[in-house]
C-alpha positions as CSV (number, residue, x, y, z in Angstrom):
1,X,169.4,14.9,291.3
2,X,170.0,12.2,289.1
3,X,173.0,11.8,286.6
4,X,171.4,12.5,282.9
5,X,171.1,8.8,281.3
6,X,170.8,7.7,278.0
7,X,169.7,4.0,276.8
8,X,171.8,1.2,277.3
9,X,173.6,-1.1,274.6
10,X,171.9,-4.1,276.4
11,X,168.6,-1.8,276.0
12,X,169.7,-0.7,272.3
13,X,170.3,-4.2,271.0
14,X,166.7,-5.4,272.1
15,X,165.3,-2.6,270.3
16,X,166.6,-3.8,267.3
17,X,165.5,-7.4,267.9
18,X,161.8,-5.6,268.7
19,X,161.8,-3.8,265.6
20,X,162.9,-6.9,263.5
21,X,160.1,-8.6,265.2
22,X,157.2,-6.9,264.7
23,X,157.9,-5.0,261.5
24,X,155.5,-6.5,259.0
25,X,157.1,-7.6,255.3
26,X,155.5,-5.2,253.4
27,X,156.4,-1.9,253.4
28,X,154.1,-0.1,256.2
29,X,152.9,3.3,255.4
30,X,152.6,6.4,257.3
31,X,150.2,6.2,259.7
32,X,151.4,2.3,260.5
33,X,154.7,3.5,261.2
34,X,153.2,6.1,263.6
35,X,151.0,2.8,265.1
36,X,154.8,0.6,265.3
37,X,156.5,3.8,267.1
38,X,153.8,3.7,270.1
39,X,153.5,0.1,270.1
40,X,157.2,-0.1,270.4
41,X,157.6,3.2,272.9
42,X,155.4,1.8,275.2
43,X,156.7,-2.4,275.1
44,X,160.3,-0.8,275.5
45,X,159.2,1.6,278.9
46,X,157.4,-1.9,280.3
47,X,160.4,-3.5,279.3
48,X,163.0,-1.3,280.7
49,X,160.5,-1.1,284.2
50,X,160.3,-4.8,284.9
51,X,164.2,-4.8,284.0
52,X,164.6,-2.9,286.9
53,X,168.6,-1.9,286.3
54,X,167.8,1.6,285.4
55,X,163.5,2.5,286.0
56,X,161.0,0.4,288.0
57,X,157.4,0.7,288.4
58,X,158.1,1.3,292.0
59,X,160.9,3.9,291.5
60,X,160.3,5.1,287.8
61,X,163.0,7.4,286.1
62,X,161.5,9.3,284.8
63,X,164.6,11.3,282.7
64,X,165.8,7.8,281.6
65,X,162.6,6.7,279.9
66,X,162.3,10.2,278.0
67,X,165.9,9.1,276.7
68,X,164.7,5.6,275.8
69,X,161.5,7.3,274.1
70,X,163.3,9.8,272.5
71,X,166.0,7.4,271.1
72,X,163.2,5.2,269.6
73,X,161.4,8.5,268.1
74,X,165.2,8.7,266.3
75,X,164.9,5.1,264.8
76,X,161.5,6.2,263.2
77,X,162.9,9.2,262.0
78,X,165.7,7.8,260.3
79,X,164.9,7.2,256.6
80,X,168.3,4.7,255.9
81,X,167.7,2.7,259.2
82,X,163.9,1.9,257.9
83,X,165.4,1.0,254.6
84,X,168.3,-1.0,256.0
85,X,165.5,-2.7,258.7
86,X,162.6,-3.3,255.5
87,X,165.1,-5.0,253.4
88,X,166.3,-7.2,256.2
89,X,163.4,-8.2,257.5
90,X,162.1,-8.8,253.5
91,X,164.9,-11.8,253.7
92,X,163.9,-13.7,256.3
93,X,160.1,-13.5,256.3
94,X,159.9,-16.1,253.7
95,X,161.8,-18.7,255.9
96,X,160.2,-17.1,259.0
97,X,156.8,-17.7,257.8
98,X,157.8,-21.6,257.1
99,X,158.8,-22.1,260.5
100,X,156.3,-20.8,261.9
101,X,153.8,-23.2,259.9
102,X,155.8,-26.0,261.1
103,X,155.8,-24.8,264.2
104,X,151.8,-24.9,263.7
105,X,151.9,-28.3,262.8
106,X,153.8,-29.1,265.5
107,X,151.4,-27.5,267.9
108,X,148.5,-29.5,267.1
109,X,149.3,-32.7,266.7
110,X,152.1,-33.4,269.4
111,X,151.0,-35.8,272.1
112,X,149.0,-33.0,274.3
113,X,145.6,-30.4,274.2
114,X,146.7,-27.9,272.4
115,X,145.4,-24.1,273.4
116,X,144.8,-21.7,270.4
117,X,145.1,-17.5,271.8
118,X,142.1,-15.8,270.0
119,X,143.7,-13.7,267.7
120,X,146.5,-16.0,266.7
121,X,144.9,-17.6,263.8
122,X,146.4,-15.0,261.6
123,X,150.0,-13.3,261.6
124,X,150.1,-11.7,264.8
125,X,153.1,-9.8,265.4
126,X,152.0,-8.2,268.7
127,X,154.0,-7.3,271.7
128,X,153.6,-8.5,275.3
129,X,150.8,-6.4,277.6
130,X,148.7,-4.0,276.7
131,X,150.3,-4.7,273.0
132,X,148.5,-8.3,272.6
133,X,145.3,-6.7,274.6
134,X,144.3,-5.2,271.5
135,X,141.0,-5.7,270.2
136,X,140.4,-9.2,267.8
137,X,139.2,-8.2,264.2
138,X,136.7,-11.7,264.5
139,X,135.0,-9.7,261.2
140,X,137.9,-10.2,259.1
141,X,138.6,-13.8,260.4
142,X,134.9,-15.4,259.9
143,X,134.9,-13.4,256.2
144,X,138.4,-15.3,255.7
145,X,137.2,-18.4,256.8
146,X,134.2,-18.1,254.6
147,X,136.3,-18.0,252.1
148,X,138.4,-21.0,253.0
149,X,135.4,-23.0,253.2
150,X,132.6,-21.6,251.0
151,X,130.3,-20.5,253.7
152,X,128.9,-17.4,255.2
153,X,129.8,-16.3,258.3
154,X,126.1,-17.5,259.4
155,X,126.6,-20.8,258.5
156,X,124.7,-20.9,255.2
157,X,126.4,-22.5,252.2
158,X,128.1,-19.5,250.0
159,X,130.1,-19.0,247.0
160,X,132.7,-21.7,246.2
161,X,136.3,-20.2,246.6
162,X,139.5,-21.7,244.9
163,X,141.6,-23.8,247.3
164,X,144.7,-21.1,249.1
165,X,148.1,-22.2,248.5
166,X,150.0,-22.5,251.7
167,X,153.3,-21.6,249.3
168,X,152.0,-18.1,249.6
169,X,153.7,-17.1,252.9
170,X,152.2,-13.4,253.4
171,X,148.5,-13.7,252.4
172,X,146.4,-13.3,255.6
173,X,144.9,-16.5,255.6
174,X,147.5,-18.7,255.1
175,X,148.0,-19.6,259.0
176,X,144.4,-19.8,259.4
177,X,143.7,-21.9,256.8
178,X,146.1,-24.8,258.0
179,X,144.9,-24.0,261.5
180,X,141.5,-24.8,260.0
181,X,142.4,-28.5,258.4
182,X,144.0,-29.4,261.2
183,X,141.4,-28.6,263.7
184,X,139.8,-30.6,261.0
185,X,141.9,-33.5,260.7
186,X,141.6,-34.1,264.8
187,X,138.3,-33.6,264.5
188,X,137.6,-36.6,262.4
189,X,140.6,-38.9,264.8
190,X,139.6,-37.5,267.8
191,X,140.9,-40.9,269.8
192,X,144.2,-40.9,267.7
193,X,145.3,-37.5,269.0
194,X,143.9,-37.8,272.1
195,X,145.5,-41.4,272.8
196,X,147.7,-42.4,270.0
197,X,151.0,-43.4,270.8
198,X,154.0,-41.3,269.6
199,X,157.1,-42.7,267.4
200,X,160.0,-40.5,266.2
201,X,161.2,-40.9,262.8
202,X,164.5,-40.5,261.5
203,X,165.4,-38.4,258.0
204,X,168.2,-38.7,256.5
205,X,170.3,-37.5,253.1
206,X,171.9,-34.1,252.4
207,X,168.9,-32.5,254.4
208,X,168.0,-34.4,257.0
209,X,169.1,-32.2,259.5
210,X,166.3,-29.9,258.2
211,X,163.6,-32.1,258.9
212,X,161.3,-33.3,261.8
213,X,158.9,-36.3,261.4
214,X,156.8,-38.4,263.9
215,X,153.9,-41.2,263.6
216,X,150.9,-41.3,265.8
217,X,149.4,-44.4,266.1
218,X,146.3,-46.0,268.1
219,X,145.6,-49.5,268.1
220,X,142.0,-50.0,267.2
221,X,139.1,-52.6,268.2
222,X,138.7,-54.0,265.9
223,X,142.6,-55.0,265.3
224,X,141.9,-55.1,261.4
225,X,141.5,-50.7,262.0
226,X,144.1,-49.3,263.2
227,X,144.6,-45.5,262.8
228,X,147.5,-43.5,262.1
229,X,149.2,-39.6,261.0
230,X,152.8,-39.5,259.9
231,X,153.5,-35.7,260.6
232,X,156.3,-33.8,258.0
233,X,158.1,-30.5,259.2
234,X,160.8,-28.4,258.1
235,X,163.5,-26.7,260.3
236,X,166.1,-24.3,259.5
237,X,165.5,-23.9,255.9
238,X,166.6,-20.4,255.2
239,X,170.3,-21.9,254.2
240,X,169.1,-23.9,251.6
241,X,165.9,-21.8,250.5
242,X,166.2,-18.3,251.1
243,X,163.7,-17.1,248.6
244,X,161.1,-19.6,247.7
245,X,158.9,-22.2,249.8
246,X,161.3,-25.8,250.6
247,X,159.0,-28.0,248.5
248,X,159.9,-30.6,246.0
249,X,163.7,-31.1,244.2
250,X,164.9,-28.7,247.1
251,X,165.1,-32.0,249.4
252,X,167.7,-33.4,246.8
253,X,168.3,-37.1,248.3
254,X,166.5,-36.5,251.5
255,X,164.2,-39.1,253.3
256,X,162.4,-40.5,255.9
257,X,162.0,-44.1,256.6
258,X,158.2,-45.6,256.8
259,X,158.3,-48.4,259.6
260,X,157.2,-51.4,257.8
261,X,153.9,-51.8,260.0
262,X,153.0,-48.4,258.5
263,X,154.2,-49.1,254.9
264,X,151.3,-51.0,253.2
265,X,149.0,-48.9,252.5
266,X,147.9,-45.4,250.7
267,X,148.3,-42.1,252.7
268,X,146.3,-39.1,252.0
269,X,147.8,-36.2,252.6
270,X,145.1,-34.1,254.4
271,X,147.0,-30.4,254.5
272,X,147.4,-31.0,250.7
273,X,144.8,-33.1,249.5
274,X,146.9,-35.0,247.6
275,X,147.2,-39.2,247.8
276,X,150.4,-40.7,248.4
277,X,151.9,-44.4,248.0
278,X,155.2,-44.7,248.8
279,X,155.9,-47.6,247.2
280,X,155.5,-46.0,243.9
281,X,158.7,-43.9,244.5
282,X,160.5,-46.3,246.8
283,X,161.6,-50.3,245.9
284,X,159.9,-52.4,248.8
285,X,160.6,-55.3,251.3
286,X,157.9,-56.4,253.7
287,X,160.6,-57.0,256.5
288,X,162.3,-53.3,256.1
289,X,161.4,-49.9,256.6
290,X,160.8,-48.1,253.3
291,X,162.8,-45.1,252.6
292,X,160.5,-41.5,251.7
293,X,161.2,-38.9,249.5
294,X,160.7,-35.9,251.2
295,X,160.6,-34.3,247.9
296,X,157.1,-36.2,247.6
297,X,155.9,-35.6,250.8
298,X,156.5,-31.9,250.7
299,X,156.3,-31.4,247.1
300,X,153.0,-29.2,247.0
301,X,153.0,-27.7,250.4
302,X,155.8,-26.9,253.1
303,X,154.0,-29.2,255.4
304,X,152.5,-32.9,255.3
């Protein structure tokens, strides 16, 4: 006989870091709860059987895992702990959600082949196996991609839709739809991100902490066309901008420095659409670096 067993604080705590996880920011009804409880049941019994400190696949405790379940059943059950866990995760989506379109960004033009999971192109919250085994709505991606870019999902040219804001952190299309202009953007400098060379660029003011910023840059034949991406992320933004996307004034006095080989000339922002001379905002000296608002760069979108 085994002693009766109950889950563990270490157990209990990553339950809590589960549920904050994968609990979506809207409110979920009925039926999704029902959906979250299984999803979660079943993560935490793989979980606790590849753990190994209290059940096993090979040796499975059976008691402890009805414990587990039945402690999980008493989350869902628990009207003030739903509340308590909606209204938390309602303040850090927001700042989530930036990250994790910087973290995007990041992803696809760092030095490297980037891989893209099928399914990822829109919020996925899903667990580890059989969790992210779930099946792919493609449906609902190629209509949200026709919408992004005005076709059908055969190909043929469709209604023209207006441009999505990627301020608007929970619509469903907001992570495809900067997936899909950067896929874009390498597309048309395939030999820059394949072979462009990588340069690290400060920021610095009040926020500079809270930014990170890189050049590619390939060195063309003929010299006279060079090509180059200055890449504009934020980090850690949920001290400063809690509630609302870290765009514009919110960067106060913060900049970045343009290395002077990479200063004369017009940028196009191709996330935005939006053109961008520094030297309009900035005094210039052909032998310095010129400093960058960051509150122009990322004064429309919370990436550049």
């Amino acid at each position: 006989m085994r002693e009766r067993v109950a889950p563990d604080a270490q157990m209990e705590y990553m339950l809590y870091q589960t549920l904050v996880g994968i609990w979506p920011a809207r409110e979920p009804d009925a039926g999704e709860r029902r959906a979250l409880y299984e999803r979660v049941s079943e993560f935490a019994r793989k979980a606790a059987r590849e753990a190994k400190a209290r059940t096993s696949w090979t040796d499975p405790d059976e008691e402890y895992e009805r414990a587990l379940a039945s402690f999980i059943r008493s989350l869902f059950d628990r009207e003030e702990f739903l509340r308590e866990l909606h209204s938390f995760v309602g303040t850090i989506a927001p700042s989530a959600a930036w990250n994790a379109l910087a973290r995007v960004v990041l992803h696809l033009t760092s030095p490297g082949v980037p891989d893209l999971y099928q399914g990822d192109e829109l919020w996925n919250y899903s667990l580890v196996d059989p969790d992210n085994r779930r099946p792919v709505a493609y449906d609902r991606r190629a209509e949200l991609l026709g919408e992004l870019t005005g076709m059908s999902p055969l190909g043929d040219k469709a209604q023209a839709f207006p441009p999505l804001r990627l301020t608007e952190f929970s619509a469903d299309a907001t992570k495809l739809a900067l997936i899909h202009r950067l896929l874009r953007i390498r597309t048309s400098r395939p030999a820059l991100f394949a072979h462009g060379a990588y340069r690290p660029l400060a920021a610095h003011g009040e926020r500079g902490e809270h930014i990170v910023a890189f050049a590619r840059h390939l060195h063309a034949n003929p010299p006279n066309a060079p090509q180059s991406a200055i890449i504009v992320v934020p980090r850690l933004t949920h001290s400063f901008a809690p509630d609302s996307p870290p765009i514009g004034d919110l960067w106060r006095d913060t900049i970045f420095r343009l290395p002077p080989d990479l200063a004369a000339t017009h940028w196009l922002d191709a996330i935005s659409g939006r053109d961008l001379d520094p030297s309009e905002r900035a005094s210039t000296d052909p032998a310095l670096s010129i400093p960058v608002p960051i509150s122009l760069v990322l004064s429309s979108a919370p990436v550049a």
